[in-house]
C-alpha positions in Angstrom: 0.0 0.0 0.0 3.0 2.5 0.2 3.2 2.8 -3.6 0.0 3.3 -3.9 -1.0 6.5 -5.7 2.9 6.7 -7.4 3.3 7.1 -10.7 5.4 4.9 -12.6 8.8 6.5 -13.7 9.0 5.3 -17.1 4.9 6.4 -17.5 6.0 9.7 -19.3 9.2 7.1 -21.4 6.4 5.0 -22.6 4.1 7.9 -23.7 7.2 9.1 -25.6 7.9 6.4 -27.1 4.8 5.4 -28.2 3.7 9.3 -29.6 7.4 8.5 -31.8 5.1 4.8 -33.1 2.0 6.6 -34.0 3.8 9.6 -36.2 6.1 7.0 -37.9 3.4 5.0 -39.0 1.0 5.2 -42.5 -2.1 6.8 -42.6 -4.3 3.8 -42.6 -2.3 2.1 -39.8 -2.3 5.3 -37.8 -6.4 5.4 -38.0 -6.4 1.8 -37.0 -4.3 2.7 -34.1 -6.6 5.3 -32.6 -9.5 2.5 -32.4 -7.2 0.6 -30.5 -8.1 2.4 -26.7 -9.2 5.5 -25.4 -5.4 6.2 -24.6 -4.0 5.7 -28.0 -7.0 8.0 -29.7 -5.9 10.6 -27.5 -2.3 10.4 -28.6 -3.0 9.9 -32.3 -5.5 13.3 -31.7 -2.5 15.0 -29.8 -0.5 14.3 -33.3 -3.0 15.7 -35.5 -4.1 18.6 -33.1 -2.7 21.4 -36.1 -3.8 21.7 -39.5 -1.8 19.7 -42.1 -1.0 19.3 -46.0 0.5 17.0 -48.0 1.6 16.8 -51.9 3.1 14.5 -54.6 3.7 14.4 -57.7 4.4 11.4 -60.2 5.6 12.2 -64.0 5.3 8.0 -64.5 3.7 8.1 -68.1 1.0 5.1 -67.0 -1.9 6.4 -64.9 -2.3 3.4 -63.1 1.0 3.6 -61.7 1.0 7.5 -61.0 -1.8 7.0 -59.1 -0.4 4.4 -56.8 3.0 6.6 -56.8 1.4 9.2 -55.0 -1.3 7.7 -52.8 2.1 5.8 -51.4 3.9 8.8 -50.6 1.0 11.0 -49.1 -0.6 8.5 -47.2 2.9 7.4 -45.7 2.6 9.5 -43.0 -0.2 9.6 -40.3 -2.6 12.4 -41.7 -6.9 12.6 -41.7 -8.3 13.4 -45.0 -10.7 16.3 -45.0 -10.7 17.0 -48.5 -8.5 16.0 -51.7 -7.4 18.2 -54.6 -6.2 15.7 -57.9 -4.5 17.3 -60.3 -3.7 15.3 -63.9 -2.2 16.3 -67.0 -3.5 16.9 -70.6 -1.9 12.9 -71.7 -4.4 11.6 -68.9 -8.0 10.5 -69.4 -9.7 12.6 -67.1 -12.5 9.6 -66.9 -10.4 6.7 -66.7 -7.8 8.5 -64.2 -10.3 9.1 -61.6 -11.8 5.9 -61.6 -8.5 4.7 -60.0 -8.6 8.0 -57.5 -12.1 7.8 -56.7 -11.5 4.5 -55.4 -8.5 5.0 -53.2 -9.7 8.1 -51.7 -11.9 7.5 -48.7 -15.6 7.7 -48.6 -17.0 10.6 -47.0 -13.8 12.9 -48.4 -14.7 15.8 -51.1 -12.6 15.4 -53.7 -12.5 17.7 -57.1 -10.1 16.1 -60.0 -8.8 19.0 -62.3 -7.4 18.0 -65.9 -4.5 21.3 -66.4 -2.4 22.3 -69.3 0.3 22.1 -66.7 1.3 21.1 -63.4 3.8 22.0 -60.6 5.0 19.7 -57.8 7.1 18.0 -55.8 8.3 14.8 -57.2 7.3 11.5 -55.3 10.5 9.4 -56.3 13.2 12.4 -56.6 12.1 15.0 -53.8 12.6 17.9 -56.7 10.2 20.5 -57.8 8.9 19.5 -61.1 7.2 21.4 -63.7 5.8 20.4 -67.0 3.3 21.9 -69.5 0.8 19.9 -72.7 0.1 22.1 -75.9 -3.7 22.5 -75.1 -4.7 20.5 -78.4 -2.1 18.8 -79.6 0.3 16.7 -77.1 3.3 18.6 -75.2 5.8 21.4 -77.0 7.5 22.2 -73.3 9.9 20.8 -71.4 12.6 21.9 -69.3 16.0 20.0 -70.0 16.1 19.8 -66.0 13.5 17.5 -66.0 14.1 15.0 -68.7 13.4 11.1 -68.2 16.0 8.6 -70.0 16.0 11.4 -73.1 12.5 11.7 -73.6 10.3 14.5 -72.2 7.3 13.7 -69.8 4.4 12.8 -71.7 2.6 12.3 -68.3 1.8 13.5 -64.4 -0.4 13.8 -61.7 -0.5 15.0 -58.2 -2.5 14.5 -55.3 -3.0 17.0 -52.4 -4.9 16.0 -49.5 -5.7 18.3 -46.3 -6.4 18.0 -42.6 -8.4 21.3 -41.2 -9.5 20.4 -37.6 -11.5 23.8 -37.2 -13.4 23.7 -40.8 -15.8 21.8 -42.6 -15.0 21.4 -46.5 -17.7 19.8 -48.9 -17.8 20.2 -52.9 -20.9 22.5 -54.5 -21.2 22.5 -58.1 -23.3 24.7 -60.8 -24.6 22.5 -62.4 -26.2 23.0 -65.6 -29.8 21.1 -66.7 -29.7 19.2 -70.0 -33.2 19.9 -70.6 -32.4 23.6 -70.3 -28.9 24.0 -71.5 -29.3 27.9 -71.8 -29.7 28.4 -68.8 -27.2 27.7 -65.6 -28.3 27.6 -62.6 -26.3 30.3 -60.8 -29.0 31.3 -58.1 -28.6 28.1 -57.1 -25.0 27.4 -57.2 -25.0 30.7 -54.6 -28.5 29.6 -52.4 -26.5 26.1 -51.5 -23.1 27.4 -51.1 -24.1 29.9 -48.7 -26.6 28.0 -47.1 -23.8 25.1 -46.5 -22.1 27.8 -45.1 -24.6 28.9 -42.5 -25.2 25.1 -41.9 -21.8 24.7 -40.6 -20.4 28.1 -39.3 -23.7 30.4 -38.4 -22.5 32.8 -41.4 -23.2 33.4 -45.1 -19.4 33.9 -45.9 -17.2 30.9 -46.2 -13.1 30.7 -45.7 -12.1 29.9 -48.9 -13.9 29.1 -51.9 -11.4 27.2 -54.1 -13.2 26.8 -57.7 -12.8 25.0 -61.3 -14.3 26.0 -64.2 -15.4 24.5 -67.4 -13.1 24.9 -70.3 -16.6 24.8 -72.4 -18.3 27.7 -70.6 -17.8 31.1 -69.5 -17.9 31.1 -65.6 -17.3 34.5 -65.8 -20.9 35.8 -64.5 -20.7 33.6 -61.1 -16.9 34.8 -60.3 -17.9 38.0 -60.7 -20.7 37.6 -58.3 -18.6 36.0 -55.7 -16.6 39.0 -56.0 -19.5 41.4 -55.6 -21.2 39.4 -52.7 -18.4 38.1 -50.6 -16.1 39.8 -48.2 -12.7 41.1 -48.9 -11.5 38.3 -45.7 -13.1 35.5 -47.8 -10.1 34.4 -50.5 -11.2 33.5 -53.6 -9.5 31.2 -56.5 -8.9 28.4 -58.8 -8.8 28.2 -62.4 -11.7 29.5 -64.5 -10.9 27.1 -67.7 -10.5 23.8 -67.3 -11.9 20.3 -67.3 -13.2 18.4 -64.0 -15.1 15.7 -61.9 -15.7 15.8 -58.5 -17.4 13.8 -55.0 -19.3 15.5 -52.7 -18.6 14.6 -48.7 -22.5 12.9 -49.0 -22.5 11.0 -52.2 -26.2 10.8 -51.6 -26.8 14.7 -52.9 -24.6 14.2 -55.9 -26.4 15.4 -59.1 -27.3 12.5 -62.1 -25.0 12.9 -64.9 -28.4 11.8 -67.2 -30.0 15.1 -65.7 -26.6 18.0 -66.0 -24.0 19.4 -66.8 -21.1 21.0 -64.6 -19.9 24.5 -65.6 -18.0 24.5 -62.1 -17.3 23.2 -59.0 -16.4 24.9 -56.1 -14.3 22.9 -52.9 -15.7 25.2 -49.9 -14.2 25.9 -46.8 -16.1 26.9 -43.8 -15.2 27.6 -40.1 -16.9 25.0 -37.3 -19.0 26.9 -35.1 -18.7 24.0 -32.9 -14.6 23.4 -32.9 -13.1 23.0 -29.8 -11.9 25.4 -28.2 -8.6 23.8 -28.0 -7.9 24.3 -31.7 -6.2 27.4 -33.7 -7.6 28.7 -36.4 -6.5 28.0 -39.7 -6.4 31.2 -42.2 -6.2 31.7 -46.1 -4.2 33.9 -48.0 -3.9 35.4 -51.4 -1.6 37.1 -53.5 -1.3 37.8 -57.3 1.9 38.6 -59.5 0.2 40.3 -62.6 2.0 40.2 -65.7 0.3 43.2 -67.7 0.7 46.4 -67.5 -1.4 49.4 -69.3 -0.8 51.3 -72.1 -2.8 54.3 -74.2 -5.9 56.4 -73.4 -8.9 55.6 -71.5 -12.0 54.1 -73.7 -15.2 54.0 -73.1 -17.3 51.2 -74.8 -20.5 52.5 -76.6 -21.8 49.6 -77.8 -21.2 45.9 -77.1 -22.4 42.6 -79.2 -21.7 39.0 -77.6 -21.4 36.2 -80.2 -22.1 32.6 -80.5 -18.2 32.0 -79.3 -19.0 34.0 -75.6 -16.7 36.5 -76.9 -17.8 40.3 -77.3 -17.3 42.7 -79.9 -16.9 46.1 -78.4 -16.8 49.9 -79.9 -15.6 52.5 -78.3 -14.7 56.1 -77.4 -11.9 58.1 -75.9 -13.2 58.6 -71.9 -14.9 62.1 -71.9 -15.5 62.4 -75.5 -19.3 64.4 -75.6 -22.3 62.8 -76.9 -22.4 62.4 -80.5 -18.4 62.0 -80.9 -17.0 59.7 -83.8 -16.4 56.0 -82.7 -12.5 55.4 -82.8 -11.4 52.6 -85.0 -9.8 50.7 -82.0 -7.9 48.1 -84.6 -6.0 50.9 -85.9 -5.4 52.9 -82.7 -4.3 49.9 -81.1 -1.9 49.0 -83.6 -0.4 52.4 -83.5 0.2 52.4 -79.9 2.0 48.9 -80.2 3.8 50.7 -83.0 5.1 53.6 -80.7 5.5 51.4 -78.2 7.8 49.1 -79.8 6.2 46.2 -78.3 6.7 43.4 -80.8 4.6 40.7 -80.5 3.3 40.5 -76.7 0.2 39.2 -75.7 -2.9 42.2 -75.3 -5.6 42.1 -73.1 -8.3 44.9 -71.8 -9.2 45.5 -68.4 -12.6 46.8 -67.9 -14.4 48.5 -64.8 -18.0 47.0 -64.1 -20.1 49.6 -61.9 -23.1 47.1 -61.6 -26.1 47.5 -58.5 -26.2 44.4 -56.8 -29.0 44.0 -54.0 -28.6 47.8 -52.2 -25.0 47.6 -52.9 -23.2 49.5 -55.9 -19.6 47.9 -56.5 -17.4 48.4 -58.9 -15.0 45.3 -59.8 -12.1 45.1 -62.5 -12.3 42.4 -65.5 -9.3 41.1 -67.5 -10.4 40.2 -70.7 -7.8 38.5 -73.8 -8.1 40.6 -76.9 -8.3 38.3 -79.9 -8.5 40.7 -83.1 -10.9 42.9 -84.6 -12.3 45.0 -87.6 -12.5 48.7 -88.5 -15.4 49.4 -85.6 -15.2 46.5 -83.3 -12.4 45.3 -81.1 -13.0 41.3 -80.0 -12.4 40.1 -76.2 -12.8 36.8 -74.7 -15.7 36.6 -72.7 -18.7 38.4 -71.9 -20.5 40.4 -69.2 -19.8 44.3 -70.9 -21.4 46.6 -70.9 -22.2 49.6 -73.0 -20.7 52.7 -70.6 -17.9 50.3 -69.2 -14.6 52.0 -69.1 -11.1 49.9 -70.6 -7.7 50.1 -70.9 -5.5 48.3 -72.8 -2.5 46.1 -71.4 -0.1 44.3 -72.8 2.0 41.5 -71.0 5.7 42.4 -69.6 8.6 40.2 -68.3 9.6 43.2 -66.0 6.7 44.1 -64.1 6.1 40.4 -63.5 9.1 39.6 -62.2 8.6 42.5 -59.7 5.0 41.2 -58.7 6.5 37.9 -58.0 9.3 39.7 -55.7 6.3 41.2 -54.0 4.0 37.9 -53.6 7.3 36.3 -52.3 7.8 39.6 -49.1 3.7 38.9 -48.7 4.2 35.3 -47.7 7.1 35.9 -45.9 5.7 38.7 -43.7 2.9 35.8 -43.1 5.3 33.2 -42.0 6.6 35.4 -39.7 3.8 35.9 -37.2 1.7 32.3 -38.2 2.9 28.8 -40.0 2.7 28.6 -42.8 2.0 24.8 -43.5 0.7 24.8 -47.4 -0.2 26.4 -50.6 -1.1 25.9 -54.1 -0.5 28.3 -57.3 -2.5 29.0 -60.5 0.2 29.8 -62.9 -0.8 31.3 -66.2 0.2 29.3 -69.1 1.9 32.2 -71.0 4.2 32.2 -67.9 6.8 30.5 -69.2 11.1 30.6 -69.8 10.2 32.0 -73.1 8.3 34.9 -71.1 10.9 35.2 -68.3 14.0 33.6 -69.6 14.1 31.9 -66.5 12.6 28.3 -65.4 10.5 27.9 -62.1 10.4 32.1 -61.6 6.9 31.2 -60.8 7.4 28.8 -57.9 10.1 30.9 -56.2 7.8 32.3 -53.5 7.4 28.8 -52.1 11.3 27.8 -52.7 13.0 30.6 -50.6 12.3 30.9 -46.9 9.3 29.0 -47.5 11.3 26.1 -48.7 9.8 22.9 -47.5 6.3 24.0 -47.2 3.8 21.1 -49.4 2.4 22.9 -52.2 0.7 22.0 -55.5 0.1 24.0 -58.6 -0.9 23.9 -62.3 -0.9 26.1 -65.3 -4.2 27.4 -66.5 -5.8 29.7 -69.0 -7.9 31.9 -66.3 -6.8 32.2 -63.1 -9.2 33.3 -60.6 -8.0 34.8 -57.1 -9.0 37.9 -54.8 -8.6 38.1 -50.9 -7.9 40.5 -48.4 -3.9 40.2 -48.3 -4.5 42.2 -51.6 -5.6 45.2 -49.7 -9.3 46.9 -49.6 -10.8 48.4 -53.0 -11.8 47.6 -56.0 -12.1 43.7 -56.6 -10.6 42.0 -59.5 -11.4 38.3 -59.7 -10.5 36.8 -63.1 -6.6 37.3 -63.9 -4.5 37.0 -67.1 -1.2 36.4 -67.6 -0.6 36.7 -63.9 0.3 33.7 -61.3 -2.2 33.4 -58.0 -0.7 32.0 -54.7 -2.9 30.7 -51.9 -1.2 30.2 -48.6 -2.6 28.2 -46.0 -1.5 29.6 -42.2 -2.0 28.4 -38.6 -2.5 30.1 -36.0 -2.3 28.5 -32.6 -5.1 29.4 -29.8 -5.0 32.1 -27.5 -3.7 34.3 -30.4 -5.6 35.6 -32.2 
């Protein structure tokens, strides 16, 4: 009876040692080893107290095998899914790819599988930043000599992020699209059930992070736009506008029949747990953008606007302050002019137009990036729609220079971030224009997550419309939809008590 109520010495050695088990061991193992007592749950739990993220890449040129490359590596280490982010290259079915990741991924575990024109990662096998980029019809035209395989260039590639977010809930909600009404999508929708899954989870309208895909068939244009109108300059928005994608909802059972819609986007939502313990941080989202356009010429004004077949528009224009009644300017011939003075060569030209719309009470006025494709002697032509007549534009044209200074910056803005919070992931939406024959330079792009950030997981892809806005931009006017620029999302913890 003397010893009773002493604790064992080597209690604490045995705790050790077993908390050093639990992290060495695989995901799966390590869930089966928190069902094994009350003890070992509370140890596993201890391990996985702070938010977590974890990426691979695979360039192996059979699907099959990619997919089992980096399921091995990120589910080597103890970690519990709460969503899953797939990215696969142009050489990959998109159909027959994710019915291979669908079934490894666990039930219950939103997942969105992105095809891109180009992907950035951290190799599997070699431990080495990769990046490789697909001609967007016709097979790849890029490689980097850095990256070559036996001689031949990669011809294939995947990678798989998966996240663990303790104080949010993440779920998948789509647009869909109804076959029997193909005109018509259903965007009041799309924003009725992301905001009421928003409510659902945190009591408010305004999720974390709204990470989104777009259809390479459609113009998602109008529903970024209103994201960027309705939400708050804290929410961060982004993903890639342009591209091709499936996707599993957390509750397979309110997934949409395939027979019934179409998709023009999905959208992996992040929203804070009104009902986290209290013992958990608080895990943040950050944006930044490196723009890679700057301005040139006057100040137009667009008098008239036509949208074609195509969703592209056809705008006419006058100089800004030009009374009623003044001459339309032939904008082909002004434009060439200016690229004449200029001495631009051959760069890539874009307008960016500011929207004054009336939403609800609210008047806000939002900037729009739109690719100029051409014209004729009264029309100019743009990519996309949503102009109109009494919208003011500029035109841009992309530069080496400026970018490289907006990646400089992007890099000091992540920094600054890691030095008051951890930093413990990110992902990038890289413009496909952005590439060595832009900057001269390979992986210019990626350097804001290989300097003091070096080591961080993050995942990224090329795109043709890059979406991202959030409040580490600073307060004014928004500006959703990119070009030529690369977006960085930063994923921060911050422990409790502080903040």
């Amino acid at each position: 009876m003397a010893n009773e109520g002493v604790v064992p010495v080597f209690s604490k050695v045995n705790d050790d040692i077993l908390l050093n088990i639990l992290r060495r061991l695989p995901a799966v193992a390590f869930a089966c080893a928190a069902c094994v007592s009350r003890a070992w749950n509370r140890n596993c739990s201890s391990i996985l107290c702070r938010p977590k993220f974890v990426s691979a890449m695979s360039v192996n040129p059979d699907p099959c095998e990619a997919v089992d490359e980096v399921f091995d590596e990120v589910f080597s280490q103890p970690i519990r899914p709460d969503f899953a982010i797939v990215y696969i290259g142009m050489e990959f079915s998109l159909p027959f790819t994710s019915l291979f990741v669908f079934k490894k991924v666990p039930r219950g575990v939103p997942i969105i599988i992105n095809q891109a024109v180009g992907l950035i990662g951290v190799d599997a096998g070699a431990d080495e930043i990769v990046e490789v980029k697909w001609e967007l019809e016709n097979g790849p035209n890029y490689w980097d000599e850095e990256i070559l395989m036996g001689g031949n260039p990669i011809n294939g590639g995947l990678i798989l992020s998966v996240g663990f977010v303790p104080d949010l809930k993440v779920d998948v909600i789509p647009l869909p699209r109804s076959k029997t009404q193909p005109n018509m999508p259903l965007m009041e929708y799309f924003m009725l059930e992301l905001r009421s899954y928003t409510a659902s989870v945190s009591g408010s309208l305004d999720p974390a992070c709204i990470t989104m895909f777009g259809d390479h068939r459609v113009d998602i244009r109008p529903i970024v736009e209103k994201l960027d109108l309705v939400m708050p300059e804290e929410t961060a928005v982004v993903g890639d506008a342009k591209g091709s994608f499936l996707f599993r909802r957390r509750d397979q059972t309110q997934n949409y029949s395939a027979d019934l819609f179409f998709f023009d986007a999905a959208a992996l939502v992040f929203a804070r747990d009104q009902n986290k313990s209290a013992e958990l941080g608080e895990t943040r989202f950050h944006v930044a953008v490196a723009d890679g356009i700057i301005p040139f010429g006057p100040e137009l004004r667009s008098v008239s606007v036509f949208e074609d077949f195509f969703a592209q528009s056809w705008i006419s224009g006058v100089v800004e302050g030009a009374e009623e009644g003044y001459p339309m300017l032939d904008c082909v011939t002004v434009l060439q002019q200016l690229i004449n003075q200029l001495d631009l060569g051959n760069p890539n030209l874009y307008i960016e137009v500011r929207k004054g719309r009336q939403y609800s009470t609210q008047f806000r006025t939002t900037l729009a990036c739109h690719e100029l494709l051409g014209g004729n002697y009264e029309s100019i032509i743009v990519k996309g729609c949503g102009i109109q007549p009494g919208d003011r534009f500029i035109f841009l044209h992309s530069d080496a220079g400026s970018a490289l200074t907006r990646v400089d910056d992007a890099r000091h803005s992540l920094e600054a971030l890691d030095a008051n919070q951890e930093v413990f992931g990110g992902l990038i939406f890289s413009s496909y224009h952005r590439d060595r024959s832009f900057f001269g330079a390979s992986h210019v792009d990626i350097t804001p997550f290989t300097d003091k950030l070096s080591g961080v997981p993050m995942a990224g892809i090329s795109c043709t419309r890059e979406i991202g806005r959030g409040a580490l931009l600073g307060p004014g006017l928004g500006y959703c939809l990119h070009a030529h620029s690369c977006v960085y999302l930063a994923m921060s913890y911050v422990p409790p008590m502080s903040y």
